[in-house]
C-alpha positions as CSV (number, residue, x, y, z in Angstrom):
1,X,0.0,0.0,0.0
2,X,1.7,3.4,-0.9
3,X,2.1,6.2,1.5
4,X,0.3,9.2,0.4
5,X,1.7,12.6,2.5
6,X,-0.5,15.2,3.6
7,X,0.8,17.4,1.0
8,X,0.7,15.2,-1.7
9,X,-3.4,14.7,-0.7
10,X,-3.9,18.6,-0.9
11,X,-2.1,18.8,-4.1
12,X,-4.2,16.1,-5.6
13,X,-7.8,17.5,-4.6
14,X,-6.3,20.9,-6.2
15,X,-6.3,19.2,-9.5
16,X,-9.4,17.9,-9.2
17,X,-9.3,14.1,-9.4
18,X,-11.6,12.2,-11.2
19,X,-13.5,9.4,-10.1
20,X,-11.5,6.8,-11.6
21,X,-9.2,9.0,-9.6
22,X,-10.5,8.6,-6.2
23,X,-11.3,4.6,-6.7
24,X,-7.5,4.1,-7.7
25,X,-6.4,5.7,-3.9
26,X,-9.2,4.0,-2.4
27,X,-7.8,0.3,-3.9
28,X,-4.0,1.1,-3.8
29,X,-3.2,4.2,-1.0
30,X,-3.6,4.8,2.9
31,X,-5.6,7.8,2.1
32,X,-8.9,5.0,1.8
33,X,-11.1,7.0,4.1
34,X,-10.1,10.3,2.7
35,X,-10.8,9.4,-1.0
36,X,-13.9,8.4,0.5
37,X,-15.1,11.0,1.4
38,X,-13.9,12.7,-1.6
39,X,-16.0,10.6,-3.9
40,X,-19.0,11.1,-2.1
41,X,-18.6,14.6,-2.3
42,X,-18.3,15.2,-5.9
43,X,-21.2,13.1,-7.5
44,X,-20.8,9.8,-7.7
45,X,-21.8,7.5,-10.4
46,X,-24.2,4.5,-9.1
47,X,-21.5,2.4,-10.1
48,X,-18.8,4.6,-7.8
49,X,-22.0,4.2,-5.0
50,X,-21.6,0.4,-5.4
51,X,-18.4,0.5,-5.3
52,X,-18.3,2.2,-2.1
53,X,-20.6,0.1,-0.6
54,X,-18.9,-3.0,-1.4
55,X,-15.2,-1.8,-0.7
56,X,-15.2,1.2,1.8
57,X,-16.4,1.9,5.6
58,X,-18.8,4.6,3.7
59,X,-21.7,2.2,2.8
60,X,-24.3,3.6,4.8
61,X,-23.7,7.4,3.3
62,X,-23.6,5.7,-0.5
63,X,-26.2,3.4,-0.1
64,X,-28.5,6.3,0.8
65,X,-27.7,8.3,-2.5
66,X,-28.4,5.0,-4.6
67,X,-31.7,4.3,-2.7
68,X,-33.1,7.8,-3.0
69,X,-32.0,7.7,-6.6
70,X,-33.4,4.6,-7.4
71,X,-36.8,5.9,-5.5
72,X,-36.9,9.0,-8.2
73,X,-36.3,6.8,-11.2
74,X,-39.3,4.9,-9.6
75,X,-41.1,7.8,-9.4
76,X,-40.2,9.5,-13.1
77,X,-41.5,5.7,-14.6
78,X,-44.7,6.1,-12.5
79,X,-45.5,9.5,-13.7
80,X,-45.7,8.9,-17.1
């Protein structure tokens, strides 16, 4: 697992990671939680949600955005 400084983490967030980004340093960094929180932050795709759910301590948070996103796709079908 590589070492990511505290410097290195700010300079990273200025560039504005992606996604793909954020997953990588979730998988292969100690910065796990931080990236985290990151991803959750800056609108995660369903499949970054599941993704979170299945590999990071933040599946309560993403399973929340997934369910209330699944309850307005349910709701957009029923409406027309």
């Amino acid at each position: 697992m590589k070492k990511v400084s505290l410097k290195e983490w700010k300079q990273l967030l200025k560039q504005n990671p992606t996604n793909d980004d954020l997953r990588y340093l979730i998988e292969y960094t100690d910065k796990k939680d931080e990236a985290s929180e990151q991803l959750l932050k800056q609108n995660p795709t369903n499949d970054d949600l599941r993704y979170l759910i299945e590999y990071t301590d933040k599946k309560d948070e993403a399973k929340k955005i997934l369910d209330s996103r699944e309850d307005k796709i349910i709701d957009i079908i029923k409406n027309r």
